[in-house]
Backbone bond lengths (Angstrom), bond angles and torsions (degrees), N, CA, C in turn:
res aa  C-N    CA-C-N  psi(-1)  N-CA   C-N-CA  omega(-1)  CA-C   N-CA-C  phi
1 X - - - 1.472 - - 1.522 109.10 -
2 X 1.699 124.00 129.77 1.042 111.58 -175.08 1.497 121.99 -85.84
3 X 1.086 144.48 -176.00 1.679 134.30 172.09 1.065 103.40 -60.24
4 X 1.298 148.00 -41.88 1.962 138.38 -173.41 1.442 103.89 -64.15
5 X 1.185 128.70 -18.81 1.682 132.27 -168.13 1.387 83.42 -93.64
6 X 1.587 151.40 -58.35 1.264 117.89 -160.11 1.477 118.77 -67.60
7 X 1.595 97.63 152.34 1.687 102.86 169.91 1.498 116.03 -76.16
8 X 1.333 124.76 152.57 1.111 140.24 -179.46 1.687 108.38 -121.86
9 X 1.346 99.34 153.84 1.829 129.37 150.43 1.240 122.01 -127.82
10 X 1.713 97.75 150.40 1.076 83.60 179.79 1.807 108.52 -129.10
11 X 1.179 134.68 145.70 1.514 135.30 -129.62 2.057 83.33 -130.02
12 X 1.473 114.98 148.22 0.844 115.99 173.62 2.085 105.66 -111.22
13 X 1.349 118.99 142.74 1.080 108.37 -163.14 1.628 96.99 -127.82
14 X 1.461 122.88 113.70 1.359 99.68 -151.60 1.662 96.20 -153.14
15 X 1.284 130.05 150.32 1.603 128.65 -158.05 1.776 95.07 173.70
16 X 1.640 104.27 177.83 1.397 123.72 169.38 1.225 105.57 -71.09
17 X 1.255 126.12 174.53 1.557 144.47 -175.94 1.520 105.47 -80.31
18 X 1.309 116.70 127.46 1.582 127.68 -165.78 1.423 125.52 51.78
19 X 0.911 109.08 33.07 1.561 111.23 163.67 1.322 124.55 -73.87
20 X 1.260 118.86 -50.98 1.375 121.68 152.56 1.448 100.13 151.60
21 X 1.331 116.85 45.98 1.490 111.92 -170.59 1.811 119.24 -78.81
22 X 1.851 91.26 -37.09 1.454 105.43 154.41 1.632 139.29 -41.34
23 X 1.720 100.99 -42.08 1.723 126.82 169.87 0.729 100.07 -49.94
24 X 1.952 123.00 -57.30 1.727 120.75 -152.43 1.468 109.91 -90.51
25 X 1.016 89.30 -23.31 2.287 84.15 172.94 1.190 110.65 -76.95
26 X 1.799 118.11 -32.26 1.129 112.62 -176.11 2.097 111.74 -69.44
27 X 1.121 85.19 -28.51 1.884 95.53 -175.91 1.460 120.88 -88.23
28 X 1.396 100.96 -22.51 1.814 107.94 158.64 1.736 119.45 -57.81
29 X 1.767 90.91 -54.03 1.436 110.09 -169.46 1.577 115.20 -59.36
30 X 1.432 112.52 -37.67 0.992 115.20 -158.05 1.626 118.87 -130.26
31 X 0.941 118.52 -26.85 1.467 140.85 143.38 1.808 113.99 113.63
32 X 1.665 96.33 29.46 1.244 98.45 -177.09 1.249 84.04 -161.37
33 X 1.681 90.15 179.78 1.665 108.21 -146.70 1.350 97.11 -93.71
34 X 1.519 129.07 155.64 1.214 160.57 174.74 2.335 103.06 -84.31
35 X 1.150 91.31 107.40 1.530 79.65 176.24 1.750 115.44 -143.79
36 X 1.652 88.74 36.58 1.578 113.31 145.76 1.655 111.37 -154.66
37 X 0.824 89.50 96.73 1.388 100.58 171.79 1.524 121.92 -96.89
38 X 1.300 117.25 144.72 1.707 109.45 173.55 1.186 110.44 -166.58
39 X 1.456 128.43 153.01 1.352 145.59 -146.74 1.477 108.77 -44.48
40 X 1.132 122.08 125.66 1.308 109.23 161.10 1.498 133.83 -108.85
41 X 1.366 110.52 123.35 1.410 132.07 -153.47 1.886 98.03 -80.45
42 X 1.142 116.80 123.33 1.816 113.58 -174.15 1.406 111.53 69.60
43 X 1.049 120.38 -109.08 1.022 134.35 168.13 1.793 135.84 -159.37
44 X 1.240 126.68 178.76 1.416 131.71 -129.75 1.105 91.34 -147.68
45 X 1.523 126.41 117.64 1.858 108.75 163.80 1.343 109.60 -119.98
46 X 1.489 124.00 132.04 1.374 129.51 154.69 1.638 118.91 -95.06
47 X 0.913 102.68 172.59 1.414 119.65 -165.74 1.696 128.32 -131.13
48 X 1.105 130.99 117.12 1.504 124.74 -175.73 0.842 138.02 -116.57
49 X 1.369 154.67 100.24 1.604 134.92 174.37 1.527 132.79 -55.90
50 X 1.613 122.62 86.53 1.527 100.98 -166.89 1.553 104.44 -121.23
51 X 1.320 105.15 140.97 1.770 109.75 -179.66 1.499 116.52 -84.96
52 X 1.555 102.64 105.26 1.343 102.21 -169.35 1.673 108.61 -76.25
53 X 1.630 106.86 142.31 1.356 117.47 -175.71 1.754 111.34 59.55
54 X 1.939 107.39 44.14 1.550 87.07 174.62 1.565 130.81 -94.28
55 X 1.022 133.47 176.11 1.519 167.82 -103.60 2.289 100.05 4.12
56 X 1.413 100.40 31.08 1.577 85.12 167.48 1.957 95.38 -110.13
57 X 1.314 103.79 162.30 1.921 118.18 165.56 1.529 99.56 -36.84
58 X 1.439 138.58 -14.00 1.684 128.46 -152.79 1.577 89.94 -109.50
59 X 1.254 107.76 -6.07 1.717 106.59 -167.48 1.628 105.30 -49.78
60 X 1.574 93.04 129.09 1.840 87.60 170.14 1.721 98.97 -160.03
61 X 1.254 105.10 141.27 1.551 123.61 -178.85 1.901 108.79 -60.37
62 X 0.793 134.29 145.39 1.732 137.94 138.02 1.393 119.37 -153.50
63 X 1.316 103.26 -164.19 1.325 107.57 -161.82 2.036 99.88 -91.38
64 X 1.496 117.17 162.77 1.265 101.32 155.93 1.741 92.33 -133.39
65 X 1.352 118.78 140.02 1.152 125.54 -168.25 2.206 92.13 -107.52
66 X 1.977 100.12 117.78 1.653 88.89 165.79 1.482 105.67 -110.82
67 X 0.786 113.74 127.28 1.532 134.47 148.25 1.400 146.93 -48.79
68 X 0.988 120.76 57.18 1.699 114.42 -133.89 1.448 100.44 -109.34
69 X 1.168 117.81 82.54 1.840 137.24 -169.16 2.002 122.63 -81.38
70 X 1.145 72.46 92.92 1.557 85.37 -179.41 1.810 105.32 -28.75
71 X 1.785 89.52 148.64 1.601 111.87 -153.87 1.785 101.84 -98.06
72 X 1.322 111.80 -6.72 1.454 107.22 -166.02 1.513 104.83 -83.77
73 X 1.738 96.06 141.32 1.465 103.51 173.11 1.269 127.46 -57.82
74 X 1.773 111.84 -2.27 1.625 96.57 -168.40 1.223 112.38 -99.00
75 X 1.788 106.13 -2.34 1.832 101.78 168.49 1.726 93.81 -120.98
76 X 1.298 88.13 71.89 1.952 89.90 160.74 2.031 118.65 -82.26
77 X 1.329 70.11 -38.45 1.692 79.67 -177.23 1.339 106.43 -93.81
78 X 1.441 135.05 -10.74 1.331 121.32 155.33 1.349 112.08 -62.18
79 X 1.471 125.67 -71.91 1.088 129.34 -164.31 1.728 122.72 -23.56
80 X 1.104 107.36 -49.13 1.371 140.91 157.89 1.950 95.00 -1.18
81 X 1.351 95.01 -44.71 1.495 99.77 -163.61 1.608 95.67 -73.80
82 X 1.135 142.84 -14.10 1.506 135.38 -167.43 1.608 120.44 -110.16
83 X 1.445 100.30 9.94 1.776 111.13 -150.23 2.358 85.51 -104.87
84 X 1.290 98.03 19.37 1.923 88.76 -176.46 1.521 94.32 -157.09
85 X 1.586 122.72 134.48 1.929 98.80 -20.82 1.208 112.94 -76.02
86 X 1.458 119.79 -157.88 1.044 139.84 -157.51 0.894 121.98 -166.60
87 X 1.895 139.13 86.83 1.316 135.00 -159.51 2.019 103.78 -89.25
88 X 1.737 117.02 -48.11 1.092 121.19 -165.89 1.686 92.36 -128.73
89 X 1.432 107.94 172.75 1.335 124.48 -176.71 2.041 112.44 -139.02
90 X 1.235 102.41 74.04 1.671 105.78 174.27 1.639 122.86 -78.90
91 X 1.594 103.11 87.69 1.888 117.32 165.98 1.283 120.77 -51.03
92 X 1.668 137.43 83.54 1.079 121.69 159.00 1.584 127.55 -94.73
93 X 1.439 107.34 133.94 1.547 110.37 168.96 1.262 103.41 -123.49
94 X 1.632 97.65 -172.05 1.459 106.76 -162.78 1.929 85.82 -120.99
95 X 1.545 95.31 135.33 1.460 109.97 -179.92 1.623 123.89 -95.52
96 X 1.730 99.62 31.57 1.371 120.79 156.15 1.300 114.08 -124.48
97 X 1.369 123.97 -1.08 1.568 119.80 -176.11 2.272 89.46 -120.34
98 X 1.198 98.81 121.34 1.180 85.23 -176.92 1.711 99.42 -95.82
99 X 1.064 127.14 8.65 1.615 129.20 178.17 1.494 87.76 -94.97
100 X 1.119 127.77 -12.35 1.914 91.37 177.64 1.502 98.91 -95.40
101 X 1.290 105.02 1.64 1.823 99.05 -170.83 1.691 102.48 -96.52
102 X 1.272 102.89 -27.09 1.749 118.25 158.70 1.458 126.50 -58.17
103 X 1.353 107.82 -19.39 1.289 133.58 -155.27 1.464 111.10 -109.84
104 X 1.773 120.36 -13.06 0.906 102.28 179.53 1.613 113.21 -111.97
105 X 0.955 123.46 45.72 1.563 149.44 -165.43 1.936 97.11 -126.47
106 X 1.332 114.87 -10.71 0.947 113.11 151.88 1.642 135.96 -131.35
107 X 1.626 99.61 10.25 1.145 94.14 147.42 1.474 117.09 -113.12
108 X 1.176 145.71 15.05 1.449 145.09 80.79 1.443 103.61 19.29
109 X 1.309 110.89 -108.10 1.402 109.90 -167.71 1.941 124.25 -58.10
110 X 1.334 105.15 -4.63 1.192 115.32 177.85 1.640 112.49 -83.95
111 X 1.635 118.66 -26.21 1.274 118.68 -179.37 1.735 111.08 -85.60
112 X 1.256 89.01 -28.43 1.709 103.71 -164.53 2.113 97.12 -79.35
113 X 1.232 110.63 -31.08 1.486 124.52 175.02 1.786 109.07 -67.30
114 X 1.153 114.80 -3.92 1.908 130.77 -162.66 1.419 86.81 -51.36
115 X 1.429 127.42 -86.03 0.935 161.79 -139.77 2.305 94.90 -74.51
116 X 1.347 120.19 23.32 1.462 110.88 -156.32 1.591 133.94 -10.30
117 X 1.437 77.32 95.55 1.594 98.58 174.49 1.673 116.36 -84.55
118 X 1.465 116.78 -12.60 1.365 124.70 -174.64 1.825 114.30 -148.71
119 X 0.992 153.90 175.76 1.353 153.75 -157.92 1.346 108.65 -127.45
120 X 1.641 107.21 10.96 1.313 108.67 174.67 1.584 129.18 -68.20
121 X 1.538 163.22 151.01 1.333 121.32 167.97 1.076 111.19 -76.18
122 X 1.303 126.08 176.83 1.620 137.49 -167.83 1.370 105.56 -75.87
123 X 1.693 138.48 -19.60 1.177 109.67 147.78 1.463 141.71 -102.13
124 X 1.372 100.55 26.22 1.889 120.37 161.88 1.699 108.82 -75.04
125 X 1.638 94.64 -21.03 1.892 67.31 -143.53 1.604 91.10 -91.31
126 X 1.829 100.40 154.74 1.186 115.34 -173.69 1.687 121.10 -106.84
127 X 1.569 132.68 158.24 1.398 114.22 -170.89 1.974 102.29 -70.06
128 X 1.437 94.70 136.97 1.644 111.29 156.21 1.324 110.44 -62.24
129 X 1.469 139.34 149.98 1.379 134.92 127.23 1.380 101.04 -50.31
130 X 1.581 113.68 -67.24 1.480 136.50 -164.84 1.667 115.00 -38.12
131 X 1.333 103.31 -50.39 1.363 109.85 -166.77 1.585 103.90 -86.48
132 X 1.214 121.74 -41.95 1.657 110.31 174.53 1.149 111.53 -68.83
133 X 1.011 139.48 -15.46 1.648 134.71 162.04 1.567 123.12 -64.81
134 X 1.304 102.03 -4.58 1.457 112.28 157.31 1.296 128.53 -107.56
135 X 1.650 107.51 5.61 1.152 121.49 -171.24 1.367 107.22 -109.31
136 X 1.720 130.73 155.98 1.404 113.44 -168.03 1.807 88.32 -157.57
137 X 1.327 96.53 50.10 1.720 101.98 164.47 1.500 104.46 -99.70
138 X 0.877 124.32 144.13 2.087 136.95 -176.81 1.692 98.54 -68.46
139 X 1.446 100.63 124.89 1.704 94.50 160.29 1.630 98.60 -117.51
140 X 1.487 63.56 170.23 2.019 86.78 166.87 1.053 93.67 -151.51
141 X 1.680 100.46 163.92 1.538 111.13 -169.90 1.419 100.74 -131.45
142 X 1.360 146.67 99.10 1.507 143.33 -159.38 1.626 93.83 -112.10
143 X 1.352 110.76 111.97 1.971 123.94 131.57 1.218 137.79 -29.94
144 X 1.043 157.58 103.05 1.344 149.40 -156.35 1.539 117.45 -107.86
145 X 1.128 122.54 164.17 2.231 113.12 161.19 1.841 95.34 23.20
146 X 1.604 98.17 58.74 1.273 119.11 139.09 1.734 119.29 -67.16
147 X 1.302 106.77 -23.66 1.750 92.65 175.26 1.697 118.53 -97.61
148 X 1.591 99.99 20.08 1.331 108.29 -173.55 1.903 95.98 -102.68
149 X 1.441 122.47 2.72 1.381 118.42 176.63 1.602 112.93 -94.62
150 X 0.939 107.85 157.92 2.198 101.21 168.14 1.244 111.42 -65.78
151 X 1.085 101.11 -171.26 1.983 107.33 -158.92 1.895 78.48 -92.71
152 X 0.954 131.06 -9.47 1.291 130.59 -178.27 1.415 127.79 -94.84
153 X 0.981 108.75 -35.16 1.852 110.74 156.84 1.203 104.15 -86.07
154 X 0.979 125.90 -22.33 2.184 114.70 176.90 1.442 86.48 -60.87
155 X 1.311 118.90 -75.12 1.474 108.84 -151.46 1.697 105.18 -50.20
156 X 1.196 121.14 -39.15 1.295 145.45 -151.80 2.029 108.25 -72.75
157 X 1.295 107.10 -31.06 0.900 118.76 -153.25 1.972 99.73 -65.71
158 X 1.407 101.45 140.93 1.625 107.61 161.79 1.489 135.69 -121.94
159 X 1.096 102.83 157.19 1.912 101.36 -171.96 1.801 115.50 -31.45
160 X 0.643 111.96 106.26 1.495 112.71 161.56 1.261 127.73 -28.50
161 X 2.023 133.56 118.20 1.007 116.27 -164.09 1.152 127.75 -54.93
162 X 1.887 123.87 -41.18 0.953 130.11 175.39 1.612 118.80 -42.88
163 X 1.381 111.39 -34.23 1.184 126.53 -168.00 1.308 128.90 -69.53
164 X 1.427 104.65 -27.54 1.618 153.68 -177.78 1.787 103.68 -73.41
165 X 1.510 100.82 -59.90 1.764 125.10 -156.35 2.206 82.38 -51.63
166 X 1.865 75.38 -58.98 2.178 83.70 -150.16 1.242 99.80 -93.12
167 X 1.704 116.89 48.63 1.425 120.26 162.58 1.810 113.82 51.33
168 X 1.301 127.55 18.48 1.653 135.07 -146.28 1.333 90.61 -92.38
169 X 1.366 115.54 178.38 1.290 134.89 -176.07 1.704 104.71 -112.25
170 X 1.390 135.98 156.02 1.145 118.53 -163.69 1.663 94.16 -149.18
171 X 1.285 127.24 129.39 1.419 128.05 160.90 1.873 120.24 -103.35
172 X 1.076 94.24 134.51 1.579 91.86 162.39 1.868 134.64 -120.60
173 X 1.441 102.79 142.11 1.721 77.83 -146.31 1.481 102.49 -153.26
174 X 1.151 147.82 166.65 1.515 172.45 138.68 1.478 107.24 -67.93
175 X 1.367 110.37 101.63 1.439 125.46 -153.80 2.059 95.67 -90.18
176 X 1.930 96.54 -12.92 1.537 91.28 -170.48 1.890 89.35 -112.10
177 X 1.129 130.93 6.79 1.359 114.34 162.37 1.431 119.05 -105.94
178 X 1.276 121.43 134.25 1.361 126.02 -175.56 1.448 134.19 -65.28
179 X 1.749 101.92 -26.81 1.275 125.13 177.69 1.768 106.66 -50.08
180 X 1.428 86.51 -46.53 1.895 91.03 -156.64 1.901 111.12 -53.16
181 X 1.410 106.55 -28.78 1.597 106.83 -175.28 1.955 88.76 -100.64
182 X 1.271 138.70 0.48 1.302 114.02 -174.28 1.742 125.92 -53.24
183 X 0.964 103.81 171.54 1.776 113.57 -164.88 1.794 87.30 -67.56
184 X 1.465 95.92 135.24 1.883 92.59 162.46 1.744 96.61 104.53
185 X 1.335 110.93 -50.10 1.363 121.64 -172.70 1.905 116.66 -34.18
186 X 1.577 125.80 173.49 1.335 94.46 166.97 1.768 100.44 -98.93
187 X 1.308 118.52 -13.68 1.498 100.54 172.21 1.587 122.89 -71.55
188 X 1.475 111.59 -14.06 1.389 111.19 171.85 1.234 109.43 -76.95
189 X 1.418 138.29 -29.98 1.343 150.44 178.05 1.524 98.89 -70.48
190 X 1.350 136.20 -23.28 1.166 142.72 -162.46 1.854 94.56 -94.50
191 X 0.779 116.65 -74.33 0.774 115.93 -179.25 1.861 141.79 -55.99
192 X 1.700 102.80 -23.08 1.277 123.34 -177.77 1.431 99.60 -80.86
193 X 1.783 121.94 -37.18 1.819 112.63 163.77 1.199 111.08 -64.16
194 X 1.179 140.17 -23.77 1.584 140.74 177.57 1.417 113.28 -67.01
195 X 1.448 118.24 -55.35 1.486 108.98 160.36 1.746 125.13 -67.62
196 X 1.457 104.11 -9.47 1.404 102.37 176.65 1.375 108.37 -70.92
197 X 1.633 110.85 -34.75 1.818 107.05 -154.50 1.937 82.24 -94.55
198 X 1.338 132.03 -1.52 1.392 110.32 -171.93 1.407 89.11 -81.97
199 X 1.583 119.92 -53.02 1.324 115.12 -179.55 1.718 137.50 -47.82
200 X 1.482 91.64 -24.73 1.436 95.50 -168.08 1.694 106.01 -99.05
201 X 1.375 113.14 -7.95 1.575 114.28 175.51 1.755 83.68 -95.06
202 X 1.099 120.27 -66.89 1.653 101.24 -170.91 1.505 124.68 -31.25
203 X 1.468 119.53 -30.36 1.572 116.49 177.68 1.738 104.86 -124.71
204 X 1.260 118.08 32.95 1.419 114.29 154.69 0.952 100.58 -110.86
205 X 1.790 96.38 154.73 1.798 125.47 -167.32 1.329 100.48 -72.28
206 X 1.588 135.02 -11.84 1.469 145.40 -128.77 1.004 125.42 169.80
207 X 1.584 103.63 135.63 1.744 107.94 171.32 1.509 115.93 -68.06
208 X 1.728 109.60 -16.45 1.329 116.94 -171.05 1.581 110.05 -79.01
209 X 1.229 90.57 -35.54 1.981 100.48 -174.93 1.808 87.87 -60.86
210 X 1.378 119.32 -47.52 1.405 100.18 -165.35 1.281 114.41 -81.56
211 X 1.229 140.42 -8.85 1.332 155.77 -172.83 1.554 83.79 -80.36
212 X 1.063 115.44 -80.47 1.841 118.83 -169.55 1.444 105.56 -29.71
213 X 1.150 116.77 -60.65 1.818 119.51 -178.18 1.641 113.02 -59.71
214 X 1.383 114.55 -72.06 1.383 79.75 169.46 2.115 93.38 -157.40
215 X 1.319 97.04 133.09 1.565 112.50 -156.42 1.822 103.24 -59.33
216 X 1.464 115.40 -25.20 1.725 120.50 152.03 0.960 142.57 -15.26
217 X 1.113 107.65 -39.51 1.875 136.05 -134.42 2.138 86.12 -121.20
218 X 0.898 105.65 4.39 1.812 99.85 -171.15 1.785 90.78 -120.06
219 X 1.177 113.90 -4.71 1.665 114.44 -164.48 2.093 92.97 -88.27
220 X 1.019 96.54 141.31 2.023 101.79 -157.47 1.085 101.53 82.99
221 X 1.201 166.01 48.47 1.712 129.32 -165.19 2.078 78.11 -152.77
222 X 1.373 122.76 -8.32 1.920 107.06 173.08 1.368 85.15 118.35
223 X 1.219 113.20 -25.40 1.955 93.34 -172.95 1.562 116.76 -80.93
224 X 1.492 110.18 133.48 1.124 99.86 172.83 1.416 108.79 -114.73
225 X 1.401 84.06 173.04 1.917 99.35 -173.32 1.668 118.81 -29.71
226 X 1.331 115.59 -44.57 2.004 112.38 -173.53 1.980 78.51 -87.29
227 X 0.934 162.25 -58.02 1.478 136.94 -171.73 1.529 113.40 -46.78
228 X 1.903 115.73 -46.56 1.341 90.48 -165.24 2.017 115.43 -75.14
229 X 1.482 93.84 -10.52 1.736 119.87 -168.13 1.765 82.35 -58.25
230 X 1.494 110.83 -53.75 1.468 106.48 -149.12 1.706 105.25 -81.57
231 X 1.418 105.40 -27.03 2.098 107.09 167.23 1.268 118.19 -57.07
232 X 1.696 104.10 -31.78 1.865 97.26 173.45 1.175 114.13 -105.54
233 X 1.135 142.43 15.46 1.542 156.45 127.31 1.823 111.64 -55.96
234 X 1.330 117.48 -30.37 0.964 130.54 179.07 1.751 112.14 -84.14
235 X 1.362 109.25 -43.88 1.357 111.49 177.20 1.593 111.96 -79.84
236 X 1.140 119.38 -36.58 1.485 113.81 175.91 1.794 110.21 -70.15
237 X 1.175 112.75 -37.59 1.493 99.61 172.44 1.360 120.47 -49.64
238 X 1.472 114.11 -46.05 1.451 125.52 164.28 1.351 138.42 -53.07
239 X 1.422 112.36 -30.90 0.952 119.98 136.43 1.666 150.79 -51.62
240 X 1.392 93.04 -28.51 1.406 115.89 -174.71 1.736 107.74 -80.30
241 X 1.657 113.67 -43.87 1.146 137.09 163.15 1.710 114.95 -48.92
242 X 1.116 94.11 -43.50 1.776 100.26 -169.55 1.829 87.94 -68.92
243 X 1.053 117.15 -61.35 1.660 121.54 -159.53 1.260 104.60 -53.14
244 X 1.457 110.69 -42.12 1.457 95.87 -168.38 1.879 116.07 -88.22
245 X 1.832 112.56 1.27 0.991 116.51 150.59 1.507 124.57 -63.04
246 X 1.094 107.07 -57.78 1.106 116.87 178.87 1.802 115.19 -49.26
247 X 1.534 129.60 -35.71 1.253 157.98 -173.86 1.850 79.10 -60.16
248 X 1.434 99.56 -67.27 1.255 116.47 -170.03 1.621 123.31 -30.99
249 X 1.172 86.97 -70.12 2.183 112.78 166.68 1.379 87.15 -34.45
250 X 1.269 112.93 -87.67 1.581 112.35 -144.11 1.561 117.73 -72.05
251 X 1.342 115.04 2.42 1.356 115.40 152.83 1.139 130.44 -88.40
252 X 1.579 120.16 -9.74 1.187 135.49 163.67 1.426 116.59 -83.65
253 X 1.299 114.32 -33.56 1.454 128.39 167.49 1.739 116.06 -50.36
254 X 1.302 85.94 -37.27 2.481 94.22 179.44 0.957 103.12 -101.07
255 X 1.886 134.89 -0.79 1.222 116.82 -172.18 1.687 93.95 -97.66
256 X 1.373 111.90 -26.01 1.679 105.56 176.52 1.686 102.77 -93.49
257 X 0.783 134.66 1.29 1.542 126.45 178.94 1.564 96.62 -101.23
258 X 0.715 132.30 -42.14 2.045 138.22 159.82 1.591 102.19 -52.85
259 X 1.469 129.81 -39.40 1.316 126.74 176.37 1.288 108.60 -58.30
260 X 1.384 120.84 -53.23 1.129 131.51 -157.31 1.723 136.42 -103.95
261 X 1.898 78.18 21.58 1.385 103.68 172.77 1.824 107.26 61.43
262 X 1.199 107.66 55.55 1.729 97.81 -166.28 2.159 82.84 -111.01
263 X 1.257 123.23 -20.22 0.971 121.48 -158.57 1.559 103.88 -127.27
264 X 1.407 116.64 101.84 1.810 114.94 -178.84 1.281 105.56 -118.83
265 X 1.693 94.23 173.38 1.426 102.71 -166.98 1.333 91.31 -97.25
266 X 1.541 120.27 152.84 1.290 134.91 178.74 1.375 115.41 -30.27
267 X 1.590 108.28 -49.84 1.314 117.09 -164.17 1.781 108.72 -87.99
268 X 1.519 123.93 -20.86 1.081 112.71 156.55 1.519 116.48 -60.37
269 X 1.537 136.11 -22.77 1.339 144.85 -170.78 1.339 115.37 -35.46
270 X 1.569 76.59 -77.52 1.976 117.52 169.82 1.686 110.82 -63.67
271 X 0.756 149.69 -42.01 1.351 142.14 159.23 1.888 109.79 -72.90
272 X 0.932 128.16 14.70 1.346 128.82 154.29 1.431 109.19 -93.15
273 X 1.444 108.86 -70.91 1.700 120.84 173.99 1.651 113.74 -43.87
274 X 1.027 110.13 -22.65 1.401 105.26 -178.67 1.686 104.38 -98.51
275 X 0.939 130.82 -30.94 1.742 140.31 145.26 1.458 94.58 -39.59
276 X 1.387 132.26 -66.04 1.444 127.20 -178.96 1.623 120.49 -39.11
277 X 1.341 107.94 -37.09 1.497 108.26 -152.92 1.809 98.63 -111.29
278 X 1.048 103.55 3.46 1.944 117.00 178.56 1.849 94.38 -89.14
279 X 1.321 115.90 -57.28 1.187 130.11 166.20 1.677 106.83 -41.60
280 X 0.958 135.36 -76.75 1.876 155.33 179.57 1.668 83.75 -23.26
C-alpha cells in the first residue's frame, strides 16, 4: 500500500505559550528530543506513522496528523482557521505553571466553540461540562517539565481536574528526555490507545460499533459516567427485546407446523400408512 492509500487524522495540539507543546510533537513525531525549540507563530504540523491495533490480525498503518498551534493571545482569532476538522484534542500544560493548567478549560472551550456555537470571542469562551458531553472527539491531557518538580510532587502528583471532568487519559512527562515516550514504556502505551480510539471513532459508523468492541475506548470521548450507565442499559434492553422476538418466531413457527399436520404422533403414523395400504 502506498502512503496516499493510508487513512489519516488529524489531532489538534493546543496549550499556553511555552509549555512545551512544540517538545512533545517534536518527541512523538520523531522519537527524540527537541533541544531547540522556539515559538511557534500559527501553526506547525508534524506527522506520524502509527499502526493502529498492532501485533493483533486488525493491524493497519495510517497517518496521524499533529497540529501544534501556537499559544499567543495575539492570534486567537486567527487560529480559528486550523481548529476544522478535528478528529482528537491533545491539552498540554506545564506542571510548574498552574495557570496554564487553569488555562486549558479555556482552550477546551475555545476548540469546541470552532464551529460558533456562542458570540463569545475565542478567547472568552470557557469549557462546558454540558456541551462536551455532546461532543465525542478523544482528549488527552499531557504534563510537561515533569523533571522541573521535586522527587516529592512527582510522586505526589494527581490526575488533573480537567482530566477527571471528561473522563480523559492524562500523561506526565520530560518533553527533553527520550526515555519517557520510549517503545514498551507506560506513557507510550498511553498514548498508542489514544491514537487507536482517535482512529477508530474517526472511521466508525457509531458510537455503538465502538461501545460493542470494547466499552474503554469511549472514556475521553464527552461521555460521562450516567451516559455510558444509560448506553448499556440501552443495549441490554435491546437485547432483551430481540430474544424474546426471536422466542416469539419460533413459537409461531410450531404453532403453524402443528396446524398443518407437519408433526405426528407415532401412533397417528401407523394408522395413516395403514389407511394408505386399505386404499392400494
Amino acid at each position: 500500500m502506498s502512503s496516499t492509500d493510508l487513512e489519516k487524522v488529524r489531532i489538534l495540539v493546543v496549550g499556553d505559550s511555552g509549555v512545551g507543546k512544540s517538545a512533545f510533537v517534536h518527541l512523538v513525531a520523531h522519537g527524540r528530543a527537541m533541544h531547540n525549540a522556539s515559538w511557534t507563530i500559527g501553526a506547525s504540523v508534524e506527522v506520524k506513522v502509527h499502526e493502529y491495533k498492532e501485533g493483533t490480525p486488525s493491524q493497519k498503518s495510517y497517518f496521524v496528523e499533529l497540529w501544534d498551534i501556537g499559544g499567543s493571545i495575539n492570534h486567537a482569532n486567527s487560529r480559528q482557521l486550523y481548529y476544522n476538522p478535528v478528529h482528537g484534542i491533545i491539552l498540554v500544560h506545564d506542571l510548574t505553571n498552574r495557570k496554564s493548567h487553569t488555562n486549558l478549560r479555556k482552550w477546551l472551550g475555545e476548540v469546541l466553540n470552532r464551529d460558533g456555537y456562542n458570540d463569545r470571542k475565542p478567547s472568552t469562551c470557557d469549557y462546558d461540562a454540558e456541551q462536551f458531553a455532546g461532543n465525542h472527539t478523544p482528549l488527552l491531557v499531557i504534563g510537561t517539565k515533569m523533571d522541573q518538580l521535586d522527587s516529592h510532587r512527582q510522586t505526589s502528583l494527581q490526575m488533573s481536574q480537567i482530566a477527571e471532568e471528561c473522563l480523559a487519559d492524562e500523561i506526565n512527562l520530560d518533553c527533553r528526555t527520550d526515555a519517557h515516550l520510549a517503545p514498551g514504556t507506560t506513557n507510550a502505551v498511553k498514548l498508542s490507545r489514544y491514537f487507536d480510539k482517535v482512529r477508530k471513532i474517526r472511521y466508525s459508523t457509531s458510537v455503538l460499533e465502538i461501545i460493542s468492541t470494547n466499552p474503554s475506548e469511549i472514556k475521553g470521548t464527552g461521555f460521562n459516567k450516567e451516559t455510558i450507565h444509560v448506553l448499556y442499559l440501552g443495549g441490554v434492553i435491546m437485547l432483551v427485546l430481540l430474544l424474546t422476538d426471536v422466542i416469539r418466531l419460533i413459537c409461531l413457527m410450531l404453532f403453524i407446523a402443528s396446524s398443518n399436520n407437519l408433526f405426528f404422533h407415532p401412533q397417528q403414523v401407523q394408522e395413516q400408512h395403514q389407511l394408505v395400504k386399505c386404499l392400494e
